[in-house]
N, C-alpha and C positions, 0 to 999 in steps of 0.2 A: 628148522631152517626153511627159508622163503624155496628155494629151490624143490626143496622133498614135497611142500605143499602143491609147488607149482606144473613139476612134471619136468619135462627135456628144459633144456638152457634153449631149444627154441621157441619153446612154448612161451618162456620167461619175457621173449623178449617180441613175442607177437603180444602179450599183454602188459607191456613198461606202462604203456598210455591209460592203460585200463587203472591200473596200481596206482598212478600218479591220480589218478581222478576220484579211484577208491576214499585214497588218503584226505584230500583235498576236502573230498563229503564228510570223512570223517570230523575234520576240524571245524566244518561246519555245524553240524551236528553240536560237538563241544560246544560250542558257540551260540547255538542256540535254546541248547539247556542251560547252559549257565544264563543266559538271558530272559529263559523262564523264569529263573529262579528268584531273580531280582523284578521282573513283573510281577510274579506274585504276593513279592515280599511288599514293592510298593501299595498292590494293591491291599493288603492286608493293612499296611498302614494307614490306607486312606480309610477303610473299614472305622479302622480302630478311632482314628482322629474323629469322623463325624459321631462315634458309640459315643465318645467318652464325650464329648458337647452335649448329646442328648443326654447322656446322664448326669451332666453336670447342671444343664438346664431342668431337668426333672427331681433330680436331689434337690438340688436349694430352690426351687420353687416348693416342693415337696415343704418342706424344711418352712419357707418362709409361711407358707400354708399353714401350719401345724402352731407356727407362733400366733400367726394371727388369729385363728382361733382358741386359741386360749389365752389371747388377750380378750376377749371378747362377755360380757359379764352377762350369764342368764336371766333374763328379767322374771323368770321361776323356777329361778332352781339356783345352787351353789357359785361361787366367783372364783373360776379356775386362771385367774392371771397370776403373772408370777411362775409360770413353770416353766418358761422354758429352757432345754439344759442339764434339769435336772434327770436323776437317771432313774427307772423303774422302780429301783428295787425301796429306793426312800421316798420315790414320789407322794404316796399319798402321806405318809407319815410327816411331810416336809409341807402339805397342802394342807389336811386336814388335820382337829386336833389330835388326841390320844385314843386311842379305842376305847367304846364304853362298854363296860360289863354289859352281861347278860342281861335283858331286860327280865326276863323270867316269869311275863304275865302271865304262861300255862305252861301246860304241858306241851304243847306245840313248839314253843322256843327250846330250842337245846341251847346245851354251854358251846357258846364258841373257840374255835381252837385259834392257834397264833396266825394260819390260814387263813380265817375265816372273819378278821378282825374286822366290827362295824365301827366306822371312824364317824363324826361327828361333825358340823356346820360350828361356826364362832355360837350361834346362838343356840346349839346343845340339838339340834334334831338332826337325825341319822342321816349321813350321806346313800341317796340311794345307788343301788348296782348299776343302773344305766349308766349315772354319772363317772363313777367308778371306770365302767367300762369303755365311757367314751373318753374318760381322761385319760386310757390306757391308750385307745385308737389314736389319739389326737400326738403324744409321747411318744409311742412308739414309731409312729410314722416320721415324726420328727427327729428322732432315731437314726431310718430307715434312710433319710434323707440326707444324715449328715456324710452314712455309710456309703449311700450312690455316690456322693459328691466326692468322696476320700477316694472310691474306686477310680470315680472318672482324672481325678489326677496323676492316680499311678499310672492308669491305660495310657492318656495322655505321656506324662514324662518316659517311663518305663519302658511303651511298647512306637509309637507312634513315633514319639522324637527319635528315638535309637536309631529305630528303622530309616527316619531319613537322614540320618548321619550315615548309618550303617553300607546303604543302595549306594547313597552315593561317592566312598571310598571303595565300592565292588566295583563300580562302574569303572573306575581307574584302573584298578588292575587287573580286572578284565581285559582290560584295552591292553593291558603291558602283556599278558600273556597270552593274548591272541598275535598280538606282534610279534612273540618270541619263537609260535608256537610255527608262526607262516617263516621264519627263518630257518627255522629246524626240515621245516620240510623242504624247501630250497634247496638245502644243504642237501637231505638224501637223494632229492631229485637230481642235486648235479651228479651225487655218484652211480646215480641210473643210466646217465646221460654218456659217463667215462666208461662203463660196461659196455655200452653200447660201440663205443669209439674202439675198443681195441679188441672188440669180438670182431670188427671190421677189419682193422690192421691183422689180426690172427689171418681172418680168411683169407685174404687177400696173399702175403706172405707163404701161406699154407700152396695157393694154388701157384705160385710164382714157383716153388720150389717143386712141384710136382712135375711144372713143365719141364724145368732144366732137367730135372732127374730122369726124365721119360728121353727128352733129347739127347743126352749123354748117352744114357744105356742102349739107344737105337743105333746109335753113330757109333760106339764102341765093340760093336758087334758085327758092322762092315765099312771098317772105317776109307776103304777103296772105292769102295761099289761104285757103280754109273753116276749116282747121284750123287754121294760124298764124294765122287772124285770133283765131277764140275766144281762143287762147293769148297773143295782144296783149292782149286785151279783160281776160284775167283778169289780169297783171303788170301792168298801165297804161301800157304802153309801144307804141311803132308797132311796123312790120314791122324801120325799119333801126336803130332802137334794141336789137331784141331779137339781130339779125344780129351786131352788133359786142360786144354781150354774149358772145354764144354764141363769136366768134372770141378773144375775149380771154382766155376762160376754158380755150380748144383751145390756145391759145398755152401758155395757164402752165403747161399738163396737159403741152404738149413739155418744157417750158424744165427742169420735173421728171424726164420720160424720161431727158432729157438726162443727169441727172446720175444718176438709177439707174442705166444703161447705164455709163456712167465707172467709177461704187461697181463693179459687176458685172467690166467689165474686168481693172479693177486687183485685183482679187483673186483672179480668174483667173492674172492675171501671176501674182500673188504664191503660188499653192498650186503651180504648176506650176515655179515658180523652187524653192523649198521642197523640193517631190517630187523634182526633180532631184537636188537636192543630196542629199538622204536618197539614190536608189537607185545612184546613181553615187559617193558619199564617204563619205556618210556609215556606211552598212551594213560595207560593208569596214571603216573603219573599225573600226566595232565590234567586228566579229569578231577586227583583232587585240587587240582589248583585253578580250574576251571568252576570246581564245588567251592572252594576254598571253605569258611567255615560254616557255610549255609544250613547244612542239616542242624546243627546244633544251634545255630541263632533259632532257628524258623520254632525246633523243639523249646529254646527258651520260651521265646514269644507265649508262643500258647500255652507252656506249663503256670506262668504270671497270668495269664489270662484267665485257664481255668481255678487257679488259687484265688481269686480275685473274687469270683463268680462264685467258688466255694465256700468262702466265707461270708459272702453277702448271703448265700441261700443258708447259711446257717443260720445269719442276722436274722432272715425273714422265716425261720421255722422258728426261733426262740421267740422274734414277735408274737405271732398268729400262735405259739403256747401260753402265751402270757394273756394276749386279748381272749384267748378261747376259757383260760382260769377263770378270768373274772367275769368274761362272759356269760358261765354256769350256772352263777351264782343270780343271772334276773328272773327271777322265779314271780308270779304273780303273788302267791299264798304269803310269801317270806315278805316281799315288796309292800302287800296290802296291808299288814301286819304291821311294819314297822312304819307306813304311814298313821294310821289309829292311833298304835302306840304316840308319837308324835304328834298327834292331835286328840291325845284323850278327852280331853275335857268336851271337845266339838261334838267327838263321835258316838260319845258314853248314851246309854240310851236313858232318856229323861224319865223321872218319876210319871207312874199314872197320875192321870188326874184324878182329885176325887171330887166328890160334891161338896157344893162349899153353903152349906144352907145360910138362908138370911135368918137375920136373928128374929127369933120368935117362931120358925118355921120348923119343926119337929119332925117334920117325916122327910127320910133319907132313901126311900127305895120308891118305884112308881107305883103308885094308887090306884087299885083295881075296887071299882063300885061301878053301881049299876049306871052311872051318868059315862064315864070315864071308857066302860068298857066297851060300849057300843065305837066310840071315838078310838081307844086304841086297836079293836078290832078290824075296824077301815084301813088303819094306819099299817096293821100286821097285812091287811091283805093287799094293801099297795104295796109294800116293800114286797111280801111273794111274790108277787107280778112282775114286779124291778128286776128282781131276783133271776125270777125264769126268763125275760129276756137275757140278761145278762150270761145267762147260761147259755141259750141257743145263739147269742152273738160270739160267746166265745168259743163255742163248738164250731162254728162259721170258719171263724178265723183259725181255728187251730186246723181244720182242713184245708183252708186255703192255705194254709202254713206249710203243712204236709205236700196238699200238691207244688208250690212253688219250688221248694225243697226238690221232689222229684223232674220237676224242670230243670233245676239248676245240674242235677246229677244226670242229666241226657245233655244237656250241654258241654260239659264237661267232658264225656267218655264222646259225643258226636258234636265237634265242636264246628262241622258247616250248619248246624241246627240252627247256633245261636250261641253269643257270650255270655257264659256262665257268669262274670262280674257282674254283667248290665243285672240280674236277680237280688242283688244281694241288696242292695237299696227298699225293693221288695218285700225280703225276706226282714229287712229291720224296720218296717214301716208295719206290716204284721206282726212282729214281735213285741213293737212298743204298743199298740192297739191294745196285743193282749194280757199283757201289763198293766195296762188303763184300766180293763174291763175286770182283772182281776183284785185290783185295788176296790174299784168298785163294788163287785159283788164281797170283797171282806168287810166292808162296812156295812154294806143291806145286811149281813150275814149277823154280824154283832149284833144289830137292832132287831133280827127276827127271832134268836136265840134267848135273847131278855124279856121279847113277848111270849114266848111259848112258857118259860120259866114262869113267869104269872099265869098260864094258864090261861093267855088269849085267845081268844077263838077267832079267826078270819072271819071278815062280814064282806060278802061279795055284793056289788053292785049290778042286777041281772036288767036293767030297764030298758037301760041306752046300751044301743050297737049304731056305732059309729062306720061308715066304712074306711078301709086303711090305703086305699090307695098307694098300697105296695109297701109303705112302711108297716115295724111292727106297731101293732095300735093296744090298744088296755083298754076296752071299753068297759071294763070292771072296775076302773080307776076309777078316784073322785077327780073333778077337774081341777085344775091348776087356771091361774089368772095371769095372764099378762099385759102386759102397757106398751104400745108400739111407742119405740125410741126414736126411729126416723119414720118418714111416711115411705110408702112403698107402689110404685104405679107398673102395672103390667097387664096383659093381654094375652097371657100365656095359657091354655087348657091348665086346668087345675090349679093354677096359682090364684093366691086371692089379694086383692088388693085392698092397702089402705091408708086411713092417715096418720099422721104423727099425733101419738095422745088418745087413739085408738082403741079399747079396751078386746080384747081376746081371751077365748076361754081354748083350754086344749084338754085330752083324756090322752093323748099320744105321748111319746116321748120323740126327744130329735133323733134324729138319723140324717148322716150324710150333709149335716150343714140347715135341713128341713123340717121342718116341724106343721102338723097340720092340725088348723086351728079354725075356732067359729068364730066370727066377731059378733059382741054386743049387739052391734050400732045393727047390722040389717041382716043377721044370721045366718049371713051366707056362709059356706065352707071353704077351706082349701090352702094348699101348700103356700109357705111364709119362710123368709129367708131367718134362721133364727138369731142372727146380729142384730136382725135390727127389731126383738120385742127384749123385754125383758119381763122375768117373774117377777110378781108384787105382791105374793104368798108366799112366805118362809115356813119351816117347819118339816116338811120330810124330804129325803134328800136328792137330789139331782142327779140325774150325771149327763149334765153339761158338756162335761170334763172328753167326754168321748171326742174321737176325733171327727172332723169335719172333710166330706167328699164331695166331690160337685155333685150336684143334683139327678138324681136318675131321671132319662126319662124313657119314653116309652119306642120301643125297638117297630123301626117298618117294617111292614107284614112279610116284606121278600127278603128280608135280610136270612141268610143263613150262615154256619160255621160248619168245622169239620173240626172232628174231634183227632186231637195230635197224640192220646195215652185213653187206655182203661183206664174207667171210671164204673166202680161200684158202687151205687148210691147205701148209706150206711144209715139214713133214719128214713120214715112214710117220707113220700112226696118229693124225693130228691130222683133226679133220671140217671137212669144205668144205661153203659154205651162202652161203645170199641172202639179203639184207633182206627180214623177212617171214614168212622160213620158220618154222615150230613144229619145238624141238627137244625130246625127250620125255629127262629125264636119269636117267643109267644110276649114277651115280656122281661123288661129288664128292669121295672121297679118290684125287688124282690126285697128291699129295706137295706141291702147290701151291695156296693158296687163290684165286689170280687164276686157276684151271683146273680146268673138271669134265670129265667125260666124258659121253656122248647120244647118243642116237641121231637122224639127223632124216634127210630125202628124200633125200640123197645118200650115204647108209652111216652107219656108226657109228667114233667118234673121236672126240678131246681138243679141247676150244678153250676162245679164252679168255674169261673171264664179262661183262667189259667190254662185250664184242660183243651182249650179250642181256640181253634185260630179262624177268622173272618176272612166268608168268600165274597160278600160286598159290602159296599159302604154305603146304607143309608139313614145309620140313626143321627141324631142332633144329639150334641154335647150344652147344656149350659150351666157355668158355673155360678154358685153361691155369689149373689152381689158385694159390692166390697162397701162395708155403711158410708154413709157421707160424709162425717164427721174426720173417718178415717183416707177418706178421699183430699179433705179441705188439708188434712196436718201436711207441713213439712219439714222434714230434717233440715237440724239446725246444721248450718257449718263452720267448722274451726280448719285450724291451720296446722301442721304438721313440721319436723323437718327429719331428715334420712339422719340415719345413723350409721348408714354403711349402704356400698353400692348393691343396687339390686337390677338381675337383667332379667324379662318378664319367659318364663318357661313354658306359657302357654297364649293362644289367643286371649284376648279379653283382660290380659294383667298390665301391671304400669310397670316399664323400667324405670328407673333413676338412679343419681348418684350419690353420695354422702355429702351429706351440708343443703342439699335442695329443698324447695318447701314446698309442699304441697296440700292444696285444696284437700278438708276431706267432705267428702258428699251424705258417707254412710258410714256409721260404727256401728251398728246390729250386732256385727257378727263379732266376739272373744276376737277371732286371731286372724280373720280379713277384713280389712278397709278397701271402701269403694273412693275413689280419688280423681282431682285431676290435673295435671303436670301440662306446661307448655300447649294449653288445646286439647290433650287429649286424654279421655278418660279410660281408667281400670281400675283391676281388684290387684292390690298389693297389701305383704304381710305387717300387720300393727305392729310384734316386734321389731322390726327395720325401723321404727321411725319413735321420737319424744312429741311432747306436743308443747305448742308454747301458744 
């Protein structure tokens, strides 16, 4: 009971105003959580409405994405249109034709299992794994996209619309039972208001009858005396006339008490019955009706929401299992394999040659007599000599190899050094070198092995020593002849100049784009661009084939470097040094541009440039001239048109759109074209475009 809480009935009613204001906050209170509750519920809708636009806009963009490319027909490789729609599990069966048996060329191929099924092109060669795999990517995202888009409509319909149907039938009867809730209170506050009113009539009544009772019993007691007599004298009345006056009038002043005290009671009862009922039913009450069915919508909401989400993450774990199967399966060994296989006939390796004698010529192997042998002996000891360059060029490179490698791997692990990418161009521009050099030396290698088998003895040339001016030179060699193809004018130290039709003798081999040679005409010496002579002696064999550097030349005497790694020279003549060390350079025509020569704290020798980085700048660079002839050509140009929009992803590329024509300036390259569209030129991909 309010009263047992509250203490005296005057305590009750020193805090009426307190209670009514208690109450009052409390309704507010109500009031403003249930108005949370529809704030949050809108806001949750708004959430949800812009989710489900973005998924709806990312699914069927998704989606339209996935069509479009596979409508799209590989200009090398398989024509995946027609898919879309279809579903994983028969896609390739429904794309490709029937699995082909095992090819079974070795032992390398196993039997294929129903997993492992290799499907086939209309024209019978094997679908590869990439394609496979991307026709999985391209499927399943298209999938993935139909699944956002179904999400986003249920979000949409489900959670979004509901909700503002939902708010806005709460927002009504909110409004009704907040109106209902300020009449309930009204109503107790009047009966606060009526306690109040006859706890006053009580008091009042109470003290009215205290006084008569008190004036009776004084007057009853000397109802003559001095002063009760005057007071006789003045009413006309005796002592016990005025006595039963005064007790009748005490009486009716009770008989009054009486019934204030009862009023007073009973409305006690009554607010206290009332207050009960309010803090114990009624308030709960209200709150749920204040809640009304909010917890459970709000728990809907999100249980739809997370089902939603949880089967789309299921969608995209079975995806990314399906792309990750056939993804396994692009192996290079398997890949390379069933290419050959499918071009056997291309890759098969051709029959040796053999000798094909002219008729009447009876001998089949080479002819060792005393004329011949002096001749192929020359011939044995120039190819040694080819040979042993080709060695020491490749030992060159296979260090330069090693250290770029270890640059690349201090980049890597200390990457404010330097970008470990920017190497790797490096690293394949040395590789293919040593590729070159090894092709090479396996054909010297053939022709030395055939002499030695006859029993050829090397005939070295010991007369002429040429100087090598930094290339490697063979002054053991017989000379070679050449015919300048262009003329050639310069003023360079060391270079030699001359005219077109020129004759040249050389004992060197090229290096670096240079070859150094005597002329005929006034026997002078000196370095020569080697585009522009050509040999006009056939017979033993070249290697041209090496690649071409710009031209060494020679390092200013102040120039120096600092060494960035240990370096331990590994044959005579190469310089050993520390990180750190200053190397002062003595020379940098060392026949190889990855090596100069210096001197630095531990002697004087070759090393390679990789290892050292430059404290100033003053050598001169010049590059191999470019012939004239290749000066005078120019590409021809045709005409192009797009095949699909293209927007350019880097500097220096062309954007365009599908149906545009475009200039081409440059096909060189397989799979960029150089172009120019509306004024302005770039490099855009040949695939994008037909030609007409």
């Amino acid at each position: 009971m309010l009263l047992a809480r509250l203490g005296p009935v005057a305590s009750l009613f020193s805090t009426r105003f307190a209670i009514k204001k208690s109450q009052q906050t409390q309704l507010s209170k109500l009031q403003y959580r249930a108005e949370g509750n529809l704030e949050v519920l809108n806001e949750l809708r708004a959430f949800m409405k812009e989710k489900a636009r973005l998924d709806d806009e990312y699914g069927r963009g998704l989606e339209k994405l996935a069509k479009s490319m596979q409508s799209k027909k590989f200009r090398r490789g398989p024509t995946l249109s027609g898919m879309s729609g279809k579903s994983t599990a028969n896609l390739f069966k429904d794309t490709f034709k029937k699995p082909r048996e095992s090819k079974g060329t070795g032992p390398d191929v196993s039997h294929q299992t129903q997993e492992e099924e290799v499907y086939v092109n209309e024209d019978g060669s094997s679908v590869r794994a990439i394609y496979t795999t991307y026709l999985a990517l391209i499927t399943e995202s298209e999938r993935m996209g139909k699944a956002r888009a179904y999400a986003s409509d249920r979000t949409a319909n489900e959670i979004s619309e509901f909700l503002k149907d939902y708010t806005k039938e709460r927002n009504v009867s909110l409004r009704k039972t907040m109106d209902f809730a300020i009449k309930y209170q009204q109503e107790l506050h009047t009966t606060y208001d009526d306690l109040e009113k006859m706890k006053l009539a009580y008091e009042r009544a109470a003290k009215e009858t205290e006084t008569a009772k008190r004036k009776y019993e004084e007057t009853a007691k000397k109802p003559n005396s001095g002063f009760n007599a005057l007071k006789n004298a003045v009413s006309g009345m005796d002592g016990e006339e005025r006595v039963e006056l005064l007790r009748q009038k005490w009486k009716s002043l009770d008989a009054r008490l009486a019934e204030a005290r009862n009023d007073y009671l009973l409305a006690i009862a009554s607010v206290n019955s009332q207050q009960s009922q309010y803090y114990s039913h009624d308030l709960s009450t209200w709150m749920k009706k204040f809640d009304n069915d909010f917890h459970a919508v709000a728990r809907n909401m999100f249980a739809i929401h997370t089902e939603l989400e949880t089967s789309l993450a299921q969608s995209i774990t079975d995806a990314v299992g399906h792309i990750r199967v056939v993804c396994d399966k692009i192996d290079h060994k398997i890949d390379t394999e069933t290419f050959v296989f499918d071009n056997a006939q291309l890759f098969a390796d051709p029959k040796p040659y053999i000798f094909e004698a002219y008729p009447g010529d009876r001998e089949s192997d080479i002819v060792v007599n005393e004329t011949s042998k002096v001749v192929l002996g020359h011939k044995l000891a120039h190819l040694q000599t080819q040979s042993d360059e080709i060695a020491s060029a490749l030992a060159k490179k296979t260090a330069d190899h090693a250290g770029v490698k270890q640059l690349a791997a201090t980049y890597a692990a200390t990457p404010q050094f330097g970008n470990a990418m920017a190497t790797a161009d490096q690293l394949l521009d040395l590789e293919n070198s040593m590729d070159i050099l090894i092709c090479v030396q396996r054909r010297l290698t053939a022709q030395i092995a055939i002499l030695e088998r006859a029993n050829i003895a090397p005939i070295k040339n010991t007369d002429v020593v040429l100087p090598t001016r930094g290339l490697t030179s063979a002054s053991n060699l017989s000379s070679r002849f050449y015919v300048a193809v262009y003329g050639y004018e310069t003023n360079e130290e060391g270079e030699l100049a001359f005219a077109e039709g020129e004759e040249l003798t050389s004992e060197s081999i090229e290096s670096n784009g240079w070859l150094l040679v005597t002329s005929k005409r006034t026997g002078r010496q000196g370095l020569v661009p080697f585009n522009y002579i050509k040999e006009i002696v056939t017979g033993s064999p070249t290697i041209t084939s090496l690649p071409r550097f710009p031209k060494p030349t020679p390092a200013s005497s102040a120039e120096k470097v600092q060494a960035l790694y240990d370096y331990a020279g590994s044959v005579a003549g190469e310089l050993t040094f520390s990180a750190g060390d200053i190397i002062t350079i003595t020379n940098k025509n060392t026949g190889s541009a990855d090596w100069w020569e210096g001197e630095g704290p531990r002697g004087k020798g070759q090393f390679p440039v990789s290892y050292v980085k430059q404290l100033t700048n003053g050598s001169r660079t010049s590059s191999v001239p470019t012939s004239p002839r290749l000066q005078a050509q120019k590409p021809r140009t045709f005409r192009v048109k797009a095949l699909y929009d293209y927007s350019a992803g880097d500097a220096g590329e062309l954007s365009f759109s599908t149906a545009e024509v475009i200039e081409v300036l440059d096909s060189s390259d397989n799979d960029w074209w150089n172009g120019r569209l509306r004024g302005a030129e770039g490099l855009f991909p040949a695939s994008y475009v037909e030609r007409i």
